[in-house]
C-alpha positions in Angstrom: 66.0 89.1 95.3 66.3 85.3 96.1 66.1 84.4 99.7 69.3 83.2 101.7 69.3 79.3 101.5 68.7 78.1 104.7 71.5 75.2 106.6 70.0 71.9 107.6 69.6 70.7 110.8 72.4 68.4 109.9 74.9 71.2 108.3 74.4 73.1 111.2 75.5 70.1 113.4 78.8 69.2 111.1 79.2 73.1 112.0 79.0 72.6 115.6 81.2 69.6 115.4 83.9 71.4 113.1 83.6 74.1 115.4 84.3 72.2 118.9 87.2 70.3 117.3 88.9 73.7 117.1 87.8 75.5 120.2 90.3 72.9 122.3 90.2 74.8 125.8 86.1 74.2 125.4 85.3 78.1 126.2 83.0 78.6 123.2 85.4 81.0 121.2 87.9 80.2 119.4 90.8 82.6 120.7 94.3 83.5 118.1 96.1 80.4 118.6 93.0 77.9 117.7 92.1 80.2 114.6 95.7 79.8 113.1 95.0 76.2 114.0 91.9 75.8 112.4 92.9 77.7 108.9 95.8 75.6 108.6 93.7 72.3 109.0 91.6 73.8 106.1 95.0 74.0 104.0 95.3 78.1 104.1 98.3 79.7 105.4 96.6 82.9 106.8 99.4 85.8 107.7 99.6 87.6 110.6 97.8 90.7 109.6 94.7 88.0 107.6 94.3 86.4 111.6 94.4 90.0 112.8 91.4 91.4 110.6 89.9 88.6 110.8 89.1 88.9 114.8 88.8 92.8 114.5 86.0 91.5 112.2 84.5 89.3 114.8 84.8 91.8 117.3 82.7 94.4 115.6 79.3 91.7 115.6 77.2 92.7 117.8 76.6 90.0 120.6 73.7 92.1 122.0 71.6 91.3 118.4 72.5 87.7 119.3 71.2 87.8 122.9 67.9 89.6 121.2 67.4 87.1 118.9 67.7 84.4 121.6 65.2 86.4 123.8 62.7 86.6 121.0 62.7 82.9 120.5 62.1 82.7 124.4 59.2 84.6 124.4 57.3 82.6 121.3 58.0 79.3 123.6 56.7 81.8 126.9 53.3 81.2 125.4 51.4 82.5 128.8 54.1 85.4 129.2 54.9 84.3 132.6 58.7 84.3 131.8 59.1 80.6 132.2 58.9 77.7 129.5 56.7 75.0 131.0 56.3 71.6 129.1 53.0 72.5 128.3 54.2 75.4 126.2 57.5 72.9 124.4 55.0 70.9 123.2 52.7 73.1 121.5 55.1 74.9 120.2 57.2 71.2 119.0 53.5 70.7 117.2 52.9 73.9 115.5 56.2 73.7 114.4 55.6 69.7 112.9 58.1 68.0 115.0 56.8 64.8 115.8 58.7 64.5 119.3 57.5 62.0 122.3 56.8 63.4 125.8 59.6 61.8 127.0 61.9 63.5 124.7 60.3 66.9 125.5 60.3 66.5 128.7 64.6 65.1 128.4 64.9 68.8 126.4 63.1 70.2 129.9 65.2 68.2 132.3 68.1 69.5 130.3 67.8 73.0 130.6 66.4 73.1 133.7 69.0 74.3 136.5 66.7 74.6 139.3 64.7 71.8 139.2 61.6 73.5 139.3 60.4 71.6 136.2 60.3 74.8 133.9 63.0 77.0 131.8 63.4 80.6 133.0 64.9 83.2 131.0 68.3 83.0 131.9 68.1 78.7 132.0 67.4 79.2 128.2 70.3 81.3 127.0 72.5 79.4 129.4 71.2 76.0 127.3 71.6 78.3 124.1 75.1 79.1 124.7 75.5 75.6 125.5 74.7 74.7 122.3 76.5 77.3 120.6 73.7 78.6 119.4 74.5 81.8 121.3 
């Protein structure tokens, strides 16, 4: 069995794009309305009963998988397992991982995340800068 081809960093971002265009209230979801919008920008003429099935479809993923996922990632940044990502921890992970990022740009990803000010990412700053993203 072939593994799944991966999307670039780049696809992913035409995604993100594509995908805010549509979701015009800015909520993060795309409700009925912007669907119907969105497959007719794409040249299909989806039926009542296609839009219908296709939500009852999105509806049955689990968001909770999603929100495990997100934690996981958390806990490989939480390098000391204090439940907090300090800048210390961005960075080594940045560098295992190859990126060749300046401190100024990981400490702009810190300062971006960061609601409290307290100069590190708790739990619930990261899935808020997650969702954000729409990476969640």
């Amino acid at each position: 069995m072939s593994p799944k081809p991966e999307l670039t960093e780049e696809q992913k971002q035409e995604i993100r794009e594509a995908f805010d265009l549509f979701d015009a209230d800015g909520t993060g979801a795309i409700d009925v309305k912007e669907l119907k919008v969105a497959m007719r920008a794409l040249d299909f003429e989806p039926k009542k009963e296609e839009i219908k099935k296709m939500i009852m479809m999105t509806q049955k993923m689990p968001e909770k998988d999603t929100k495990e996922e997100i934690l996981k990632a958390f806990k490989l940044f939480d390098d000391e397992k204090v439940g907090k990502i300090s800048f210390k921890d961005l960075k080594c992970v940045a560098k295992e991982l190859g990126e060749n990022l300046t401190d100024k740009e990981l400490q702009e990803m810190i300062d971006e995340a960061d609601q409290d000010g307290n100069g590190e990412v708790s739990k619930q700053e990261f899935l808020l800068i997650m969702k954000k993203t729409s990476l969640y």
